[in-house]
TORZADO-720343 format. One line per field, with one value per residue: residue in one letter; x, y, z of N, C-alpha, C, O, CB in turn. Coordinates in steps of 0.2 Angstrom, whole numbers, plus 5000, padded with zeros to 4 digits. Glycine has a CB too. Example, Ala and Ser with C-alpha at 12.3 -4.5 7.8 and 13.67 -1.06 7.14 Angstrom:
residues 2
res = [A  S]
npx = [5066  5064]
npy = [4972  4989]
npz = [5039  5035]
capx = [5062  5068]
capy = [4978  4995]
capz = [5039  5036]
cpx = [5066  5064]
cpy = [4984  5000]
cpz = [5039  5039]
opx = [5071  5067]
opy = [4983  5006]
opz = [5042  5040]
cbpx = [5057  5070]
cbpy = [4978  4997]
cbpz = [5045  5029]
end
This chain:
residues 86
res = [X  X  X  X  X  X  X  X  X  X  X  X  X  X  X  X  X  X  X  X  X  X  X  X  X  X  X  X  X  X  X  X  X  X  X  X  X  X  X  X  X  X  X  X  X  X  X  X  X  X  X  X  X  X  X  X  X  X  X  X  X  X  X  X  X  X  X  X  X  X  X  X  X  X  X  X  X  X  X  X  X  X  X  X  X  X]
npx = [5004  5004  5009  5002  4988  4987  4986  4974  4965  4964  4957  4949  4948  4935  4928  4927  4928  4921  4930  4944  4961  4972  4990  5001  4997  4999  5013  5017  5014  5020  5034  5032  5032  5044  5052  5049  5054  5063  5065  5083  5088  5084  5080  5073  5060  5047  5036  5021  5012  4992  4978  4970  4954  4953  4964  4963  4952  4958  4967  4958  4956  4967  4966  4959  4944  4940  4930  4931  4943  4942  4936  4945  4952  4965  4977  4991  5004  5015  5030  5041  5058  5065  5075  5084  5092  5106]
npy = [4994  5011  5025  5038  5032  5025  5034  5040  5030  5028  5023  5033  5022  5020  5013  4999  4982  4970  4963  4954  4959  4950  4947  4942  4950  4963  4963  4964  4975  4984  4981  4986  4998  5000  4997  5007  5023  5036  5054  5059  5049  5049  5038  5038  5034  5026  5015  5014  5005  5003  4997  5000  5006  5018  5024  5025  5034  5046  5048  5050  5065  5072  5069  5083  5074  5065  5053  5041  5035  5029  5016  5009  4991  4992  5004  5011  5022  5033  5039  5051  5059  5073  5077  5069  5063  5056]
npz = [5000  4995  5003  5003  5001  5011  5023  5016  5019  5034  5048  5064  5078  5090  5100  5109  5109  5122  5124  5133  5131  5123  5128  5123  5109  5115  5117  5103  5099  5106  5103  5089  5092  5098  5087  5075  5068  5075  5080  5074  5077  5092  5105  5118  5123  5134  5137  5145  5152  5154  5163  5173  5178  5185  5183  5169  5167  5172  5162  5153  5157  5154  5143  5134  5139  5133  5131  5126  5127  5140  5137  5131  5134  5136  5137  5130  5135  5129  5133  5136  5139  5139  5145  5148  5137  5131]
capx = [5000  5007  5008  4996  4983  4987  4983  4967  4961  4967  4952  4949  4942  4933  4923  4927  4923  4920  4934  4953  4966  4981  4996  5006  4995  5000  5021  5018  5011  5025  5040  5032  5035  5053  5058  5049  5060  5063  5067  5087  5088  5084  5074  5073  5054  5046  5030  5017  5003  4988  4973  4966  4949  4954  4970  4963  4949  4961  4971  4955  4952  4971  4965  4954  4937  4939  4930  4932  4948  4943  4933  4949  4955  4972  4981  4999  5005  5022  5030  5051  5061  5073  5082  5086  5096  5113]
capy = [5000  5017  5029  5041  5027  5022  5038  5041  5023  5026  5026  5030  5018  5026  5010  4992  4975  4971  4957  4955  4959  4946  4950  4941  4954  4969  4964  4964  4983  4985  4977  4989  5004  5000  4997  5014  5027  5041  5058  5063  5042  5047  5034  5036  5033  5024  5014  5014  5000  5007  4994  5002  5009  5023  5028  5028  5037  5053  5049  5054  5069  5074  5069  5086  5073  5058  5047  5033  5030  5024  5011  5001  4988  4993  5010  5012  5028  5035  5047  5053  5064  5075  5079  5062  5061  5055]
capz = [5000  4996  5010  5002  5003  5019  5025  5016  5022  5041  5055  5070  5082  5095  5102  5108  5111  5128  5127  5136  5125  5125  5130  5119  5105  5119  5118  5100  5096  5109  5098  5083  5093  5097  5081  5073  5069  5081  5077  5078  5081  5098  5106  5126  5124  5139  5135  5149  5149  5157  5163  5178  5175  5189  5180  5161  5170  5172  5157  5147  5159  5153  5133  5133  5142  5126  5137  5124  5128  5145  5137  5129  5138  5138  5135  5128  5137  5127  5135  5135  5144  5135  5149  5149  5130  5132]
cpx = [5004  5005  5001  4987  4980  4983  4977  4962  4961  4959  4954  4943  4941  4925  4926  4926  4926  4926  4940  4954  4972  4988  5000  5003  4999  5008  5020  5017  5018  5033  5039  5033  5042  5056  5054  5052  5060  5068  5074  5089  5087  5080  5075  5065  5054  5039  5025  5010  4998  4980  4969  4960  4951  4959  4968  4959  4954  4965  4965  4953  4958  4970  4960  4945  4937  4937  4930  4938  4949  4940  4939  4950  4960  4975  4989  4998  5010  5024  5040  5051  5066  5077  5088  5091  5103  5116]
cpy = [5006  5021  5033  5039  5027  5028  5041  5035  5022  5029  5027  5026  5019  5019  5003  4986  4975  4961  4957  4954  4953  4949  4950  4950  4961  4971  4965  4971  4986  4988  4983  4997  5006  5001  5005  5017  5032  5047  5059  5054  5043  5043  5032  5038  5026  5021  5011  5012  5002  5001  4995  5005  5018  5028  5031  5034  5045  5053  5054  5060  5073  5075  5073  5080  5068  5053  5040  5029  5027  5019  5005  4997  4990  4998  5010  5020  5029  5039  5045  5059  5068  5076  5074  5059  5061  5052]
cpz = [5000  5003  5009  5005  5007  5023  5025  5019  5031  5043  5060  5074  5088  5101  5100  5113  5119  5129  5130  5132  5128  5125  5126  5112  5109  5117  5109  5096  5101  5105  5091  5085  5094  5091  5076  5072  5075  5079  5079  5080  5088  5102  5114  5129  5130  5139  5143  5151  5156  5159  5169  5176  5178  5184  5172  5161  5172  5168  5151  5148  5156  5147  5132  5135  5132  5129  5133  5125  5134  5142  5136  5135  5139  5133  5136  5128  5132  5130  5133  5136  5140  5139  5148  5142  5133  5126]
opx = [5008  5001  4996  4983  4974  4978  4975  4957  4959  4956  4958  4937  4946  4920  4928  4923  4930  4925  4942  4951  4974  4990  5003  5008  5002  5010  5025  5020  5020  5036  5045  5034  5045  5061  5058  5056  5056  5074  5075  5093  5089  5074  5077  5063  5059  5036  5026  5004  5000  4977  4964  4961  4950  4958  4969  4960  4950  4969  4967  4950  4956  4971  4955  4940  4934  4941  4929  4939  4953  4942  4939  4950  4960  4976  4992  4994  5011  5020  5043  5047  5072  5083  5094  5093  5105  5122]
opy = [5007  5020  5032  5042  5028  5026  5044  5036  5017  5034  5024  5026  5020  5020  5001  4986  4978  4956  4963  4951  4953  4954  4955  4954  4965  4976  4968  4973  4992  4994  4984  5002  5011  5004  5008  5016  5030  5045  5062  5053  5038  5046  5027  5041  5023  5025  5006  5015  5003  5001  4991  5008  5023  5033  5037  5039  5050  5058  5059  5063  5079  5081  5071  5083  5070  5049  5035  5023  5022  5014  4999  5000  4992  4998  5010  5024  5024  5044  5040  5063  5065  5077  5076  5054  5066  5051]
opz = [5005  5007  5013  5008  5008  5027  5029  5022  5034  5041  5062  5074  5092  5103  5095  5118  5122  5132  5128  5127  5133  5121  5125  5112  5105  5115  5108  5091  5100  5105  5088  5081  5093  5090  5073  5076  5079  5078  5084  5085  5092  5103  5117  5134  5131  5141  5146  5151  5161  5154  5170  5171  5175  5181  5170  5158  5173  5169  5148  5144  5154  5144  5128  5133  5127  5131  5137  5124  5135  5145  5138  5140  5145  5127  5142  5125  5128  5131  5130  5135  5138  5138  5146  5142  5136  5125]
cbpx = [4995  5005  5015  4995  4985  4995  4985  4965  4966  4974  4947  4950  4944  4927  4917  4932  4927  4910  4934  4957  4970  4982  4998  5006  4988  4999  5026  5017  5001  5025  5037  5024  5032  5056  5058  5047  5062  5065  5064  5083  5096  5085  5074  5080  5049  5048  5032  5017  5004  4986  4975  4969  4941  4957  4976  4959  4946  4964  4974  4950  4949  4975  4962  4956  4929  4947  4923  4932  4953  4942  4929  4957  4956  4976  4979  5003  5006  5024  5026  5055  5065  5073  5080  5079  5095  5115]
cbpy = [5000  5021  5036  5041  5022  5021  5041  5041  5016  5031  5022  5036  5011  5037  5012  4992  4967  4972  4952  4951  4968  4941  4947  4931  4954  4969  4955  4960  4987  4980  4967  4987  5008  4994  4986  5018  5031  5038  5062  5070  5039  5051  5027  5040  5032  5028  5007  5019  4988  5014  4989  5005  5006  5020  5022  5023  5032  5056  5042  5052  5069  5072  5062  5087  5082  5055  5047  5032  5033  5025  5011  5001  4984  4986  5017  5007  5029  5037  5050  5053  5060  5081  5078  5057  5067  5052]
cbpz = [5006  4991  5011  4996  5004  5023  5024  5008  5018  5045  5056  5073  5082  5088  5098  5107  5105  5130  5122  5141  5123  5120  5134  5115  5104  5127  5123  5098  5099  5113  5096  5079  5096  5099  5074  5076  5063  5088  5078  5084  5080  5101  5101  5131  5117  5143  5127  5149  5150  5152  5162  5183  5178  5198  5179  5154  5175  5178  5155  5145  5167  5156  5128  5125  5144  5120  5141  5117  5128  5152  5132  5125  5137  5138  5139  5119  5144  5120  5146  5127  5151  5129  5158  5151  5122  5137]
end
């Protein structure tokens, strides 16, 4: 698929199934943001798995009130420190 494509064809998915996600599936969306590029090669991202309801529950209050994001099961935080580039 060209990029262009890809881009016209991208959704967002704002709504989901009421089933547990597997793990192994979780270490692998994991694995696809490690190997990503990163601007400047600098890569001292920090990937932040989120399954409490309490917690996604003030993650969405921080995402402007997107209350679908507490629905997922499970939120991949990213965050990085530039202090922290060496």
């Amino acid at each position: 698929m060209e990029t262009f494509d890809a881009i016209k064809k991208r959704i967002s998915i704002r709504k989901y199934m009421d089933v547990p996600l597997e793990w192994e599936i979780v270490g692998e969306i994991l694995d696809a943001g490690r190997y990503a590029p990163f601007a400047g090669d600098v890569a001292n991202v920090r990937f932040i798995i989120v399954t409490k309801d309490e917690t996604k529950k003030k993650i969405s209050d921080a995402c402007l009130e997107q209350r679908w994001i507490e629905k997922a099961p499970v939120l991949v935080v990213v965050c990085s420190d530039q202090k922290d580039i060496s």
